[in-house]
C-alpha positions in Angstrom: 0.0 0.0 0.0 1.8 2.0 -1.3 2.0 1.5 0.0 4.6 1.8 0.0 5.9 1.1 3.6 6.9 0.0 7.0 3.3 -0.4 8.6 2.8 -3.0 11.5 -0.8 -3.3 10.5 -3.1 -6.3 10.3 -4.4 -4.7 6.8 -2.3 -5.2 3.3 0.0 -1.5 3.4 -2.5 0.0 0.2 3.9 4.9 -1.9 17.4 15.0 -3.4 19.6 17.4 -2.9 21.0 18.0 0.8 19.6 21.9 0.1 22.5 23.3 -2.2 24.5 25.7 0.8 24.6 29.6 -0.2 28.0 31.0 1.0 28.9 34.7 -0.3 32.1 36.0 -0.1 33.1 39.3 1.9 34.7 41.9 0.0 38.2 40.3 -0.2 36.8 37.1 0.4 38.6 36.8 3.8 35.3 35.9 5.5 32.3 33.9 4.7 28.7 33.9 5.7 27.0 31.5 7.8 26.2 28.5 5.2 23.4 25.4 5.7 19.7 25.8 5.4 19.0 28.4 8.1 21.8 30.6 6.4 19.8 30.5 3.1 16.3 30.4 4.9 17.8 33.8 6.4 18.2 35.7 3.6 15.1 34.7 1.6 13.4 38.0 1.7 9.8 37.2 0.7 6.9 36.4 2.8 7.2 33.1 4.8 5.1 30.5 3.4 3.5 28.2 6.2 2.2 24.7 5.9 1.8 21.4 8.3 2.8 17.4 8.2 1.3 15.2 10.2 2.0 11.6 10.9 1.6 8.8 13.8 5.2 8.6 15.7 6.2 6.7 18.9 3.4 4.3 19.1 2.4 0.8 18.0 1.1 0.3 14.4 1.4 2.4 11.7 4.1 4.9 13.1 5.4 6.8 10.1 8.6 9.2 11.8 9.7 9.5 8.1 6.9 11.8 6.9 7.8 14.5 9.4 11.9 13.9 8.3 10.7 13.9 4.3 9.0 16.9 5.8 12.1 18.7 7.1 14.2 17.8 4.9 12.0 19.5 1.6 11.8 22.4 3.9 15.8 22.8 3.8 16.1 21.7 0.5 13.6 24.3 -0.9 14.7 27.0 1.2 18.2 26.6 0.0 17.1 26.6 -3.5 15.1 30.3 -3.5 12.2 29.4 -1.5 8.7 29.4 -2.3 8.8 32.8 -4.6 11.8 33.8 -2.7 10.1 33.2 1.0 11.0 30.8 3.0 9.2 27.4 4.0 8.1 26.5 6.9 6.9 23.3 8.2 4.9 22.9 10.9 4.4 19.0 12.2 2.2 17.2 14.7 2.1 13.8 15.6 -1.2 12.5 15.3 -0.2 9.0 17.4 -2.5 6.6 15.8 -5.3 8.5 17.5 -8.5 9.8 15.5 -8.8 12.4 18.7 -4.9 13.4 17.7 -5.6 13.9 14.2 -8.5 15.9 15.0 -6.4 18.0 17.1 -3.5 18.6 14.6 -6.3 19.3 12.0 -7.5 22.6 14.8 -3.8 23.7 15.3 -3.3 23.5 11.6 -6.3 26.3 11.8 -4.9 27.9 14.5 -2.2 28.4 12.7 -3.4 29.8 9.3 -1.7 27.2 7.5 -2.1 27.6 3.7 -2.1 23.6 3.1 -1.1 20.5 5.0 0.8 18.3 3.5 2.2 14.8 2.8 0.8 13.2 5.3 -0.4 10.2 6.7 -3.4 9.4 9.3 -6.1 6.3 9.4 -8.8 9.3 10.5 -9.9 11.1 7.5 -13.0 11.0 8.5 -12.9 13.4 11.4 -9.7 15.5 10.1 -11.0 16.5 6.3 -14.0 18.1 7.5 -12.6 20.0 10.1 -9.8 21.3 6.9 -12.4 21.4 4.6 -14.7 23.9 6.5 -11.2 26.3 7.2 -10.8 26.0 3.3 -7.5 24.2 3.9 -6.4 21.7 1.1 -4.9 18.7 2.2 -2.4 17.8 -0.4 -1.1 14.1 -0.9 -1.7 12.4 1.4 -0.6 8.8 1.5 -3.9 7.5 0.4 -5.1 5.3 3.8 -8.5 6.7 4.2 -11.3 6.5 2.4 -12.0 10.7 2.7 -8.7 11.7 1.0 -10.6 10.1 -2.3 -13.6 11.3 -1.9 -13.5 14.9 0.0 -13.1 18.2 -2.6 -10.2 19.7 -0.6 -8.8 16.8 -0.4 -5.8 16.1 -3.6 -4.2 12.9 -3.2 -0.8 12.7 -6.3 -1.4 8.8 -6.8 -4.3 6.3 -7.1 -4.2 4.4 -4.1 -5.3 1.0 -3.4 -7.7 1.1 -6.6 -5.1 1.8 -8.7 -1.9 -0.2 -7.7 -3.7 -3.4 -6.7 -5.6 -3.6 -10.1 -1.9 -2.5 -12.1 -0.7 -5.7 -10.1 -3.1 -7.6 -11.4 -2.2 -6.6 -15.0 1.7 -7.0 -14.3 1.2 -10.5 -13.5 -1.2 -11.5 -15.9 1.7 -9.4 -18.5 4.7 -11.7 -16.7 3.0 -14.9 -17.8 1.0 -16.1 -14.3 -1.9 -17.4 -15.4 -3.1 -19.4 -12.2 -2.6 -16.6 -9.3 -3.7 -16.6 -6.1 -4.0 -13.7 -3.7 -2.8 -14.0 0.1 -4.3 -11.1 2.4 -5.6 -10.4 6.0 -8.7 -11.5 6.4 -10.4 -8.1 7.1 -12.8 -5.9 4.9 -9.8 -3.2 3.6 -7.8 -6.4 2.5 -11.2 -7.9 0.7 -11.3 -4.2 -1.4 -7.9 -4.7 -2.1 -8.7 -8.3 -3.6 -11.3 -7.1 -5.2 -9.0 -4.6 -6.9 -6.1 -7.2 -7.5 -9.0 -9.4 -9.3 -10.4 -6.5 -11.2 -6.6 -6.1 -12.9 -6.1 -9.8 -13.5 -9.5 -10.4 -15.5 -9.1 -7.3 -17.2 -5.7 -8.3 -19.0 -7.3 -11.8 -19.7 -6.8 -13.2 -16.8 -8.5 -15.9 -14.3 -9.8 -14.4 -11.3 -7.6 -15.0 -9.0 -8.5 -17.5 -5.8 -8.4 -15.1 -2.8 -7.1 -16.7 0.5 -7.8 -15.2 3.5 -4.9 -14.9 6.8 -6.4 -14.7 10.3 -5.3 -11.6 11.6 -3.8 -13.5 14.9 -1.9 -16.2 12.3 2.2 -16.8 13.0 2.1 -19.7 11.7 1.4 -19.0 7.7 2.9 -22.9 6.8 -1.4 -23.7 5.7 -1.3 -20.5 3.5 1.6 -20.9 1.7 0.4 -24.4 1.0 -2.7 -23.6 -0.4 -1.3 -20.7 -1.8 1.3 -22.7 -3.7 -0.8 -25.3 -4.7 -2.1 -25.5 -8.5 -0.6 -21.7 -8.9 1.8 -20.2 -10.6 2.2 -16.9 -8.5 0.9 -15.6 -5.3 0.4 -12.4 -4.7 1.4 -11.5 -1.1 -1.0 -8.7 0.0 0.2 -8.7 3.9 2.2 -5.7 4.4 5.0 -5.9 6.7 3.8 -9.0 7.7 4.5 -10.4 4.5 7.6 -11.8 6.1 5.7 -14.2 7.8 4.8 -15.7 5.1 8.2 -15.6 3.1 9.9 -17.4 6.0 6.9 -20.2 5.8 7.6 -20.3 1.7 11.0 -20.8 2.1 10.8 -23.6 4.6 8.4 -25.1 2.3 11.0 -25.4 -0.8 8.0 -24.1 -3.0 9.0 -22.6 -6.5 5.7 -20.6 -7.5 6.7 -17.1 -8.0 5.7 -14.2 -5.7 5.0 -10.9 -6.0 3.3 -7.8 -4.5 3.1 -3.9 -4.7 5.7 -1.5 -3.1 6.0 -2.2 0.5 5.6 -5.9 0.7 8.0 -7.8 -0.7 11.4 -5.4 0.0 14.9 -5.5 -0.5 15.5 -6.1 2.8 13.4 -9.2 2.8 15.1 -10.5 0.3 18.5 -9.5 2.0 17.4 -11.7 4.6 16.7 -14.6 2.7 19.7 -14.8 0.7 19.9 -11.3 -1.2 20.7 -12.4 -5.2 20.1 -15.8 -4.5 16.6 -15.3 -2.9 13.2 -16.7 -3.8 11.9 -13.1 -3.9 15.0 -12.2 -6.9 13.0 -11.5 -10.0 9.4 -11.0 -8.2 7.2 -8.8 -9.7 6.3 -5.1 -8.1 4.1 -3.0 -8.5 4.0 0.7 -7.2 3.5 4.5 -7.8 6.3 5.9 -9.0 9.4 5.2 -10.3 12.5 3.0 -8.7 14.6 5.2 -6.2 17.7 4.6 -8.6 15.4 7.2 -11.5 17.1 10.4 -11.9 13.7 11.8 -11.1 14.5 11.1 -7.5 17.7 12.6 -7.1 16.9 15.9 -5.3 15.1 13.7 -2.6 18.2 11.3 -2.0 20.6 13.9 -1.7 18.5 16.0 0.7 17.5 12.7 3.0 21.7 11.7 2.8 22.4 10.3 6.6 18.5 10.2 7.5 16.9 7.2 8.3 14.6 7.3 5.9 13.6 4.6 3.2 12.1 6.5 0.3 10.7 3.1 -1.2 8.1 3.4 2.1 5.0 5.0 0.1 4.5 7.0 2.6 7.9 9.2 2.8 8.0 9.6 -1.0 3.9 10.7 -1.1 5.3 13.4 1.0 8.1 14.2 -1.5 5.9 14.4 -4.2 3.3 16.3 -2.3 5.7 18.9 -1.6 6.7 19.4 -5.2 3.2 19.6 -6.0 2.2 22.6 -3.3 5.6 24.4 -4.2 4.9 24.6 -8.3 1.2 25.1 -7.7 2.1 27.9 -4.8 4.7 29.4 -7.3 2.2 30.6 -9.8 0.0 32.0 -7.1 0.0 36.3 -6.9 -0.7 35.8 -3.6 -0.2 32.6 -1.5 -3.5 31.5 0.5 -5.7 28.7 0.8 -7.9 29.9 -1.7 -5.9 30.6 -4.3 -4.5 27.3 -4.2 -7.6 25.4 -3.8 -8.5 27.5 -7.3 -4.7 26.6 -8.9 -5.4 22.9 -8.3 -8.3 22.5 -9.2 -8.2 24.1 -12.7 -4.4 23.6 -13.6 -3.6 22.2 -16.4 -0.8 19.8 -15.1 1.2 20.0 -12.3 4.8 19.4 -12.7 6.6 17.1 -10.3 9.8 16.3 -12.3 9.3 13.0 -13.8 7.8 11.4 -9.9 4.3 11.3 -11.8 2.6 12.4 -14.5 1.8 16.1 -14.5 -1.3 16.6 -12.2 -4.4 17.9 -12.5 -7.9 17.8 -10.0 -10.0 19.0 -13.1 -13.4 17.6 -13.1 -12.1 16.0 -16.1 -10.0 13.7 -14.9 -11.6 12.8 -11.8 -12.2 8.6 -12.0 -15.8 8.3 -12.0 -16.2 5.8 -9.1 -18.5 6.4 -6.6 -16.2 7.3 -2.9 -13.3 7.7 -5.4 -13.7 10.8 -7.5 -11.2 12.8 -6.1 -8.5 10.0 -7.5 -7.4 11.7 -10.8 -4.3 10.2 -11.3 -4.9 6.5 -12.5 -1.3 5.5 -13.6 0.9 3.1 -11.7 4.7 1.6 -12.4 5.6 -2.0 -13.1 8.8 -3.1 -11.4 10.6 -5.9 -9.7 13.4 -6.5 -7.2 15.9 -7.9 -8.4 19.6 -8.3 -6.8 18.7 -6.5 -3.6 17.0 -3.5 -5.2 13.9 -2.6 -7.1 14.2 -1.2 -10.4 12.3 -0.8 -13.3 10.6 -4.3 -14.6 11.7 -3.7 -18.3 14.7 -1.0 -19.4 12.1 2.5 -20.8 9.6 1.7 -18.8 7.0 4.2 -18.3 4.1 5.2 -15.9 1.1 2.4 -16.7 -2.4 3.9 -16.7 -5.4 1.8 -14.8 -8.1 4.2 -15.9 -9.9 2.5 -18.8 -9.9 -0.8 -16.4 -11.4 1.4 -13.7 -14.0 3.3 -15.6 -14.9 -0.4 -17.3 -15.6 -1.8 -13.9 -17.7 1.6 -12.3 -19.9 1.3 -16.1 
């Protein structure tokens, strides 16, 4: 999910430059100004431009501490780099703790504070922090996609497709790598069923089977019954079980079973297959699907060089939604006269395209590209990437690959 993503959850997980230091000589040159971020932040001269992040930290489940250091480390980078029409960023965070009362408070501080947008972030409670933004006229702007408001609220503008999109672009990939008896492994709660439901959706719709969906109690260890009936009369599983998925790798290995695996971004990671014998691992050649392109694209350079020495995974859906969210509010606030929540409501929603630098597509929260599913209207972009892990790291599946686009599969099954 995208889903990217380091989630101890029960449910499937549903996605850089260090800021460039300005230094300015003295005259002679004998003496140099204070370099770093604060240095540059410090002599941006325009108005300050003020925005919130908010993610779960220090608490069981989903903590996400690398939304808030994506966060940060945007905020440096773009403040070294001219600002946000040459004022500085600043980034307000909160730390919503897996609590729908938490997220409902950083939503009221985020008004308190006259925040233009939050963004990037990631919270389970949609449903009682959107409405709170929405009646303040805040736009929440990429969020990772986890609840079911951020696709369905109008100030609400996620920058990928979800679980609708990347389960059903799985689907497809494997169907397009030759499985043509698949079966799906998930949690046997109702987000996982959606996301089957999705997975199924792209597997028929490439001229597939549907796939046989097997379901893991949510109290399981033990996964050695799954993988066998999993395994059995297939020729790939799908492993939809988050970061639990390595229960079920360590069960499939002990097994000896050849049927290949796959999953979307967040599942099946390098450092699973690290663990279970790096090049020489079951999971070598498994098929991937996510939301953007691999972390070795040139389109993610800026964010590796500005996350250098953090603790941050970038293949975690949830830190690189943040990155791209933060590309997105910067080039829509750019165009802006004058930067406020209203004017950037009114930028997204009738821009043309958004540029984020080859992460996605350019953007755009038209009405005409909103997906016409009921609960999911406010997805716009339908497009996914097709990759695989292969010696350690994930990469592209095929050398000039390109962004895949879910939408005609989508709009079949809403008709």
């Amino acid at each position: 999910m995208n889903n990217p993503r380091r989630r101890r959850s029960t449910a499937a997980s549903c996605l850089a430059m260090t800021g460039a230091l300005l230094a300015a000589g003295c005259g002679g040159g004998a003496e140099e100004e204070p370099t770093g971020s604060a240095a540059a932040a410090s002599a941006l001269t325009g108005a300050q431009v003020k925005v919130m992040v908010w993610a779960p930290e220090n608490t069981q489940g989903s903590a996400q501490p690398g939304v808030r250091i994506t966060a940060q480390a945007y905020e440096k980078w773009i403040n070294a780099n001219g600002g946000i029409k040459g004022g500085p960023l600043k980034v307000l965070t909160c730390n919503e703790k897996n609590d729908p009362d938490e997220a409902e408070n950083c939503a009221q501080q985020a008004v308190s504070e006259k925040v233009v947008a939050v963004v990037g972030s990631y919270s389970l409670a949609g449903d009682r922090y959107m409405p709170i933004l929405e009646k303040a006229g805040i736009p929440y702007i990429g969020g990772t996609g986890v609840s079911a408001a951020e696709f369905s609220n109008p100030l609400s503008f996620p920058v990928n497709g979800g679980t609708p999109v990347v389960f059903a672009a799985h689907g497809q990939q494997l169907v397009e790598a030759g499985c043509e008896k698949i079966s799906g492994v998930r949690y046997d709660v109702a987000a996982a069923a959606i996301v089957s439901q999705f997975l199924g959706l792209g597997v028929t719709s490439a001229g597939g089977k549907p796939p046989k969906d097997l379901k893991v109690p949510v109290t399981a260890t033990d996964l050695a019954p799954q993988v066998a009936a999993a395994t059995r009369d297939s020729d790939c599983v799908s492993v939809i079980l988050g970061t639990h998925s390595d229960l079920f790798v360590k069960a499939y290995v002990q097994s000896g079973a050849k049927t290949e695996l796959g999953s979307v971004v967040g599942n099946l990671t390098p450092e699973l297959a690290a663990t279970t014998g790096g090049s020489s691992s079951p999971l070598d050649g498994s098929a991937i699907t996510g939301y953007y392109p691999p972390i070795s694209d040139p389109a993610w350079k800026d964010a590796v060089a500005a996350l250098e020495g953090k603790d941050v995974d970038l293949s975690n859906g949830a830190n690189a939604t943040t990155w791209v969210a933060f590309k997105v509010f910067s080039e829509a606030a750019a165009k802006l006269p004058e930067i406020t929540s209203k004017a950037l409501v009114e930028e997204l929603n009738t821009s043309k395209g958004i540029n984020t630098g080859g992460l996605t597509p350019p953007l755009t929260w038209t009405d005409a590209t909103a997906l016409p599913m009921k609960g999911l209207n406010r997805i716009h972009n339908t497009t996914a990437t097709e990759l695989v892990l292969k010696d350690g790291k994930i990469e592209w599946a095929e050398s000039g690959s390109d962004f895949v686009d879910m939408r005609k599969a989508l709009t079949r099954s809403a008709g």
